[in-house]
VMD Tcl script that builds the backbone (N, CA, C; Angstrom):
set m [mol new atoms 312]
animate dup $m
set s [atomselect $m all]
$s set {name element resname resid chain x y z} {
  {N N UNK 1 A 36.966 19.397 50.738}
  {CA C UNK 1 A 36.686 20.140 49.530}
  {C C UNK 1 A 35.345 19.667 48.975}
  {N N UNK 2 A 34.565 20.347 48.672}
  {CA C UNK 2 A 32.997 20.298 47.977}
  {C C UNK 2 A 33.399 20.716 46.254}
  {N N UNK 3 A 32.150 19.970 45.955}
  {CA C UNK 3 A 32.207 20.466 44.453}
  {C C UNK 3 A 30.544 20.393 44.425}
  {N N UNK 4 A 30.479 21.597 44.164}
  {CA C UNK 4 A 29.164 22.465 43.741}
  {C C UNK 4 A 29.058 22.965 42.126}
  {N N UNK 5 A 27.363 22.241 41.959}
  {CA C UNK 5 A 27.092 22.415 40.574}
  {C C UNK 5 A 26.506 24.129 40.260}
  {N N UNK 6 A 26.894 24.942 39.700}
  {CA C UNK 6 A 26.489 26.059 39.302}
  {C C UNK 6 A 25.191 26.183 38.653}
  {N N UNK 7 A 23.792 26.531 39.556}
  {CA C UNK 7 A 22.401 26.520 38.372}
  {C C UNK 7 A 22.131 28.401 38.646}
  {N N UNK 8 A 22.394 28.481 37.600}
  {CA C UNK 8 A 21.956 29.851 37.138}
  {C C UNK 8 A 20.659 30.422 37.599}
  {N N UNK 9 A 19.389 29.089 38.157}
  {CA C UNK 9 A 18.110 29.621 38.192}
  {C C UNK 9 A 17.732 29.070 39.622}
  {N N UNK 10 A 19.063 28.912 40.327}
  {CA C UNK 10 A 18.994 28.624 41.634}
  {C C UNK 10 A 18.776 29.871 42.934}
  {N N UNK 11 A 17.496 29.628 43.333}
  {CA C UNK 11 A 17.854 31.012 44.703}
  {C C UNK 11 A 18.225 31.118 45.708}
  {N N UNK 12 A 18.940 29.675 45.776}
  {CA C UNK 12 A 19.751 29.334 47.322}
  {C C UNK 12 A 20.853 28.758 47.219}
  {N N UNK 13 A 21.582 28.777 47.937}
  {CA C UNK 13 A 23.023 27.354 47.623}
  {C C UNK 13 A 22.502 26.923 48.391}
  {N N UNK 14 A 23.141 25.957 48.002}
  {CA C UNK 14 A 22.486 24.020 48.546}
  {C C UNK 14 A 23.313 23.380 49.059}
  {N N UNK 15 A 23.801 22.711 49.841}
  {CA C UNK 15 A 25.060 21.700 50.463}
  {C C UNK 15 A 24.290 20.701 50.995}
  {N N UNK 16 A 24.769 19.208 50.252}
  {CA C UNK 16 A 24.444 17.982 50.957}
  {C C UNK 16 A 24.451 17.687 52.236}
  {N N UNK 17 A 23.794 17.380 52.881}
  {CA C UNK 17 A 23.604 17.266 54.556}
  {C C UNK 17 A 25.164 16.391 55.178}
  {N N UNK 18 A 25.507 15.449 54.322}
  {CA C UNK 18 A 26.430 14.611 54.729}
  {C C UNK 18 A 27.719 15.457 55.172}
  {N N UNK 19 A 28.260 16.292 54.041}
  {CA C UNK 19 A 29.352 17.274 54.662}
  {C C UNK 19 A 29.030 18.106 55.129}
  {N N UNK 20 A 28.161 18.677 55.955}
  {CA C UNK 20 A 27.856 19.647 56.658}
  {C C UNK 20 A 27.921 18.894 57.741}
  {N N UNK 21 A 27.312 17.543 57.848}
  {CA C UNK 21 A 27.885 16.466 59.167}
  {C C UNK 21 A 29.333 16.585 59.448}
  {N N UNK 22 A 29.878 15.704 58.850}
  {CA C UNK 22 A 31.289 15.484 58.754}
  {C C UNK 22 A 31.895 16.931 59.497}
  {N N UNK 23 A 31.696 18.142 59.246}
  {CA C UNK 23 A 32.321 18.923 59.600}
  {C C UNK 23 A 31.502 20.174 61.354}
  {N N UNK 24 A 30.958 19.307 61.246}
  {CA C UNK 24 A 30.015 19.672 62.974}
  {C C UNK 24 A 29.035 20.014 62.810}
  {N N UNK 25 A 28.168 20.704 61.431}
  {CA C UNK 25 A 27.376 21.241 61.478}
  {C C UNK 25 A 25.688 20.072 61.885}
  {N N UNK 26 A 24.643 20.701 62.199}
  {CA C UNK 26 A 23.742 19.644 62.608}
  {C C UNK 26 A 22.875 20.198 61.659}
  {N N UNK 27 A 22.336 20.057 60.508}
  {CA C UNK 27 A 21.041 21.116 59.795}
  {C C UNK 27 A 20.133 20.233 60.565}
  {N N UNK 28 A 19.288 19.477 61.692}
  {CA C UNK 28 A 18.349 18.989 62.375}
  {C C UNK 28 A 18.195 19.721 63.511}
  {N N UNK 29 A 19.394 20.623 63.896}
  {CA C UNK 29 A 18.825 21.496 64.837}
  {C C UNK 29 A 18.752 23.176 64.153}
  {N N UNK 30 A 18.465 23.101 63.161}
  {CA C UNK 30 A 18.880 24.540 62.308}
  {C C UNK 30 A 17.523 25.491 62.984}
  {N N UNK 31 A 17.967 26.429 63.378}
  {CA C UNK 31 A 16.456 27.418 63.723}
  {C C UNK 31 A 15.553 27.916 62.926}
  {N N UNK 32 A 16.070 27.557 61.592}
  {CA C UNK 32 A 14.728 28.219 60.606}
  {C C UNK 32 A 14.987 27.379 59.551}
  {N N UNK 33 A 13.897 27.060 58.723}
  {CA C UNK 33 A 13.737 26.325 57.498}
  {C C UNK 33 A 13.012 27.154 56.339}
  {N N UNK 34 A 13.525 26.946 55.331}
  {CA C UNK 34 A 13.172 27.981 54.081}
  {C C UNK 34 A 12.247 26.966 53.051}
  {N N UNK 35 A 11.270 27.554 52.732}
  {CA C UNK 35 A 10.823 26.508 51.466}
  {C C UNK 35 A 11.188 26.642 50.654}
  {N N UNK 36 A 11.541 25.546 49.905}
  {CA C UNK 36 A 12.150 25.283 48.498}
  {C C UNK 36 A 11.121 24.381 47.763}
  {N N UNK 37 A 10.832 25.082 46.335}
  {CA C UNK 37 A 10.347 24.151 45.088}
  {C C UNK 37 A 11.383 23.438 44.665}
  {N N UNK 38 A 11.191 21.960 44.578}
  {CA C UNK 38 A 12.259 21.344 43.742}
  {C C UNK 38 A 11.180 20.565 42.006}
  {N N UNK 39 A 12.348 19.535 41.420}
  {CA C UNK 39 A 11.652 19.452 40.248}
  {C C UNK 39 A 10.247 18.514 40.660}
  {N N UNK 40 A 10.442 18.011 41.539}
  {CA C UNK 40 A 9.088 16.707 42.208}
  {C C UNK 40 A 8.061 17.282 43.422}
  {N N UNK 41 A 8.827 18.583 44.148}
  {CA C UNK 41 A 7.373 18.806 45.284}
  {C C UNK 41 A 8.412 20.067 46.259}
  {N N UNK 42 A 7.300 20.350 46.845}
  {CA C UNK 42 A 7.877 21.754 47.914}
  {C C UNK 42 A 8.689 20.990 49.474}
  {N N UNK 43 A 9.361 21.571 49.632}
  {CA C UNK 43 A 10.209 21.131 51.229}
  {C C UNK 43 A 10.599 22.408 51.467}
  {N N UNK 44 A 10.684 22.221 52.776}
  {CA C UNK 44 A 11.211 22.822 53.561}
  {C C UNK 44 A 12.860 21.992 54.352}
  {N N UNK 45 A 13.325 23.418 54.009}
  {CA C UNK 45 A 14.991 22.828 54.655}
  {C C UNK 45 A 15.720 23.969 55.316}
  {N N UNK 46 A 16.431 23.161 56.073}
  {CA C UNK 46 A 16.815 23.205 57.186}
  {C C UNK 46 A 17.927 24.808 56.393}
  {N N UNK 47 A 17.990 26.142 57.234}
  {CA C UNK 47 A 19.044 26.856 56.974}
  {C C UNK 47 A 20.125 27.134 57.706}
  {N N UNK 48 A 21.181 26.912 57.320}
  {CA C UNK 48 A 22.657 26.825 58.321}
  {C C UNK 48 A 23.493 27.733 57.576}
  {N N UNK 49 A 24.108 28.265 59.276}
  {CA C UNK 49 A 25.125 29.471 58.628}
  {C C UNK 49 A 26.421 28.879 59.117}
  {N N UNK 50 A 27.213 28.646 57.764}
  {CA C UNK 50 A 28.687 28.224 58.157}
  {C C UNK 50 A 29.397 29.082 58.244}
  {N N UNK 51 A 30.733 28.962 59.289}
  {CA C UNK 51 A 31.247 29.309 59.990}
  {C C UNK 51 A 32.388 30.351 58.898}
  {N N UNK 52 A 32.669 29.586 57.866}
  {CA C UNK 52 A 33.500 29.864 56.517}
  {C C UNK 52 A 33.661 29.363 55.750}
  {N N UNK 53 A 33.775 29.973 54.354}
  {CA C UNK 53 A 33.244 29.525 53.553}
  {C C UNK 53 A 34.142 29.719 52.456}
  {N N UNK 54 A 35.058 29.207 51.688}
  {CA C UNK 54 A 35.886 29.687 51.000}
  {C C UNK 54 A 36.163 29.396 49.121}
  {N N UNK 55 A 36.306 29.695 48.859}
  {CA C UNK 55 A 36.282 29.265 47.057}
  {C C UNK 55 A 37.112 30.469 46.265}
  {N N UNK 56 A 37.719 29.812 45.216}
  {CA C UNK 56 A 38.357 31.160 44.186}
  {C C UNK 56 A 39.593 31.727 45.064}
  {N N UNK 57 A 40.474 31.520 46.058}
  {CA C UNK 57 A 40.778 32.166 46.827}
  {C C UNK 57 A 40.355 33.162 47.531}
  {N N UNK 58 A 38.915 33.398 47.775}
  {CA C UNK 58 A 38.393 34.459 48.620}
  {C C UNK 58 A 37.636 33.011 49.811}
  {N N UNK 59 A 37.306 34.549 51.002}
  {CA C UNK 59 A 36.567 33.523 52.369}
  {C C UNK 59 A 35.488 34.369 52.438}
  {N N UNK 60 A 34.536 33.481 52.881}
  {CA C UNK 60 A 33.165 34.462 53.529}
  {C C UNK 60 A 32.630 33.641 54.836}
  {N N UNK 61 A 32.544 34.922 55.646}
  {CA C UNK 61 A 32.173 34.166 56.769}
  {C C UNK 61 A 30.884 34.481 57.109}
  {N N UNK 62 A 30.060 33.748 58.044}
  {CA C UNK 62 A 29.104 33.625 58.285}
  {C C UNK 62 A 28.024 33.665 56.875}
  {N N UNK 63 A 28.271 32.443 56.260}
  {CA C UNK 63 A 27.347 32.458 54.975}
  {C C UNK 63 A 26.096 31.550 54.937}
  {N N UNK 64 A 25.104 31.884 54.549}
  {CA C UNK 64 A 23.678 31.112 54.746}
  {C C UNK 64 A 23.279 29.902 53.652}
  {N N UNK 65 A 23.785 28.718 53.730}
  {CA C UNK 65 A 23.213 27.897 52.890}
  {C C UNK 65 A 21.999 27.196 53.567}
  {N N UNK 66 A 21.456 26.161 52.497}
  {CA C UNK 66 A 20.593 25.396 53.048}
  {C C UNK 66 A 20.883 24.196 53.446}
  {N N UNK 67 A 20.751 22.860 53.542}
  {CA C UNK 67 A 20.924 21.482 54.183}
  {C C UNK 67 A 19.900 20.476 52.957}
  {N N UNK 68 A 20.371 19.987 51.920}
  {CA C UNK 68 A 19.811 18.823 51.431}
  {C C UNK 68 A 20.030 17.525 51.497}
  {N N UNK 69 A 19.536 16.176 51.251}
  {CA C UNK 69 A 20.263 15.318 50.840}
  {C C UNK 69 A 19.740 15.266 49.363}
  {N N UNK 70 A 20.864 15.395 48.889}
  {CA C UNK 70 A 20.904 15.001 46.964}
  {C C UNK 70 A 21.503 13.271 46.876}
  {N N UNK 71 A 20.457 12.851 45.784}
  {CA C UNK 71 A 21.209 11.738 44.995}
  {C C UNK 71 A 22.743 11.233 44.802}
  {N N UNK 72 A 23.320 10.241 45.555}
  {CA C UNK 72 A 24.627 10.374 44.894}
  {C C UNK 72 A 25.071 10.056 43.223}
  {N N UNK 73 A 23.769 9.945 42.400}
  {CA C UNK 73 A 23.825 10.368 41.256}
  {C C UNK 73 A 24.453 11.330 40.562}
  {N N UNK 74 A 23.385 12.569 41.549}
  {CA C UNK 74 A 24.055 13.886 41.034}
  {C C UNK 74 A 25.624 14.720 40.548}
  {N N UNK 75 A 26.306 13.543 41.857}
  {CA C UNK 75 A 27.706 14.086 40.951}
  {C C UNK 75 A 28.313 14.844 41.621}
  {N N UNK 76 A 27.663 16.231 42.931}
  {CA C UNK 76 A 27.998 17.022 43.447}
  {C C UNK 76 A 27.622 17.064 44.743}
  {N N UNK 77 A 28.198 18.074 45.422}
  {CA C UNK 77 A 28.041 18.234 46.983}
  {C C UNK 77 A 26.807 19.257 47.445}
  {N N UNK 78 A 26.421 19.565 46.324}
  {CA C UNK 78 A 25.434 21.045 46.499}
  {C C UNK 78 A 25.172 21.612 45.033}
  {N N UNK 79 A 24.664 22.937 45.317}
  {CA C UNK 79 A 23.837 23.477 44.126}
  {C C UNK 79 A 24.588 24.439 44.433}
  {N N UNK 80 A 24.788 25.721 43.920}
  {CA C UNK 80 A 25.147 26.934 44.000}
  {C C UNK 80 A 24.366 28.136 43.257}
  {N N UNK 81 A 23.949 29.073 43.407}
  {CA C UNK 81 A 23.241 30.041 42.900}
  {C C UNK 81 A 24.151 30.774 42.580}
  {N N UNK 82 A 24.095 31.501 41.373}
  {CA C UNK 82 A 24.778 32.567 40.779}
  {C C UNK 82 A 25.174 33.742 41.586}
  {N N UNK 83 A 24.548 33.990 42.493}
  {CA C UNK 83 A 24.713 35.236 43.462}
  {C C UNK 83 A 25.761 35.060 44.159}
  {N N UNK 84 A 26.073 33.731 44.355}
  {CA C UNK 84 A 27.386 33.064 45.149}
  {C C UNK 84 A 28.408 33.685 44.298}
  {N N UNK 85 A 28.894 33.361 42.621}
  {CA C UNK 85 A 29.877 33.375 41.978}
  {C C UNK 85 A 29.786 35.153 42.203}
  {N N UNK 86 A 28.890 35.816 42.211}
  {CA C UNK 86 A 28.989 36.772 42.005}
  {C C UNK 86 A 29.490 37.453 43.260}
  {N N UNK 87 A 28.991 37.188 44.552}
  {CA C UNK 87 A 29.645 37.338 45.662}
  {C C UNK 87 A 31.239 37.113 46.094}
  {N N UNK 88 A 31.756 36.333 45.260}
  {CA C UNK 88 A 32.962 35.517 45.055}
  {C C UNK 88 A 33.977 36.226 44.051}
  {N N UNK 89 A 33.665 36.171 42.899}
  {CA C UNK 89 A 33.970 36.939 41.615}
  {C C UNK 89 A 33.831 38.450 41.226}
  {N N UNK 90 A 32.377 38.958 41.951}
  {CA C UNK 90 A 32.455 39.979 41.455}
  {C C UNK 90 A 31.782 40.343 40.151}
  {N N UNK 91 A 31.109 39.098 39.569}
  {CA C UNK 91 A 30.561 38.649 38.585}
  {C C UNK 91 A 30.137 37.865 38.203}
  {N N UNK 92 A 29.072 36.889 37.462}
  {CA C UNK 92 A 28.415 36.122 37.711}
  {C C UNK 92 A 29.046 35.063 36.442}
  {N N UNK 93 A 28.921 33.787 36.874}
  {CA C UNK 93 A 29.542 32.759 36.131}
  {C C UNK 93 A 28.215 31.976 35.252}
  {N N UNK 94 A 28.192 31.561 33.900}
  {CA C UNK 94 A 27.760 31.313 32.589}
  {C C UNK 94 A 26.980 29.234 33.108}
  {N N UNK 95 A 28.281 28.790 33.640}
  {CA C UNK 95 A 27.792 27.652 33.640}
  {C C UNK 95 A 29.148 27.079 34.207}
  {N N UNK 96 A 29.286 25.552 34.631}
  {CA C UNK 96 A 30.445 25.395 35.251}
  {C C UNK 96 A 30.211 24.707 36.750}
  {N N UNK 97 A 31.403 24.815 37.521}
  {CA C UNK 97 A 30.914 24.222 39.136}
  {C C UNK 97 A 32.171 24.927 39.723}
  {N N UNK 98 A 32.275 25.005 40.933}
  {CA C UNK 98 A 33.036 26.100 41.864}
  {C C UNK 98 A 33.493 24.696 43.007}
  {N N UNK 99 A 34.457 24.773 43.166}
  {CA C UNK 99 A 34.849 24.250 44.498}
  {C C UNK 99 A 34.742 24.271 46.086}
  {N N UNK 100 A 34.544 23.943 46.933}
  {CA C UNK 100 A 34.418 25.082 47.753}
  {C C UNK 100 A 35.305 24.015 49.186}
  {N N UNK 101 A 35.291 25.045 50.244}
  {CA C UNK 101 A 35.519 24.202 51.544}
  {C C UNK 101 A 34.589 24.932 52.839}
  {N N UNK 102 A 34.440 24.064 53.103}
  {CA C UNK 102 A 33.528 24.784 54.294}
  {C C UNK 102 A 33.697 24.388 55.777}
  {N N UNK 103 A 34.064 25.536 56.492}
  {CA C UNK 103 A 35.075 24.938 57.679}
  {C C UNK 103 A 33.823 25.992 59.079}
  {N N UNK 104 A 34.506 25.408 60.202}
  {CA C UNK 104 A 34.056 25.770 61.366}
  {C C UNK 104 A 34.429 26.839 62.282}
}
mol reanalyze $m
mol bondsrecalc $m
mol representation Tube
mol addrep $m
């Protein structure tokens, strides 16, 4: 189970590299990398499509996140973009964090 922080002004979901390990995925062999502005400088990261993807009681398969490593400061497993809740919901969520699992 992941716990993903909800940023409203996010244009990608984000998943920590570590559980995307844990569960087979490799973002070091990912075939394409997307640039991302963060709050300190531009990267490029790795994009991986998991296998399934589930939250809220709904599944989505073949879904495109990216591969970070975040701070274990942060608190969470990933970022989530609003387009997610809305993909999910049907509507877009205010503020908050979403659960998720992400399987093979």
């Amino acid at each position: 189970m992941l716990r993903l922080a909800l940023d409203t002004g996010a244009t990608a979901t984000l998943i920590n590299v570590a559980p995307l390990a844990t569960v087979g995925y490799d973002p070091a062999l990912a075939p394409e990398r997307v640039q991302v502005t963060t709050g300190s400088n531009v990267e490029f990261l790795p994009q991986v499509e998991v296998t399934r993807l589930s939250a809220l009681g709904q599944t989505r398969i073949a879904f495109l996140v990216l591969a970070h490593t975040l701070p274990p400061s942060s608190g969470v497993d990933g970022i989530s973009k609003n387009l997610f809740a809305r993909r999910f919901l049907g509507r877009s969520l205010e503020a908050g964090s979403l659960e998720l699992e992400v399987g093979r």
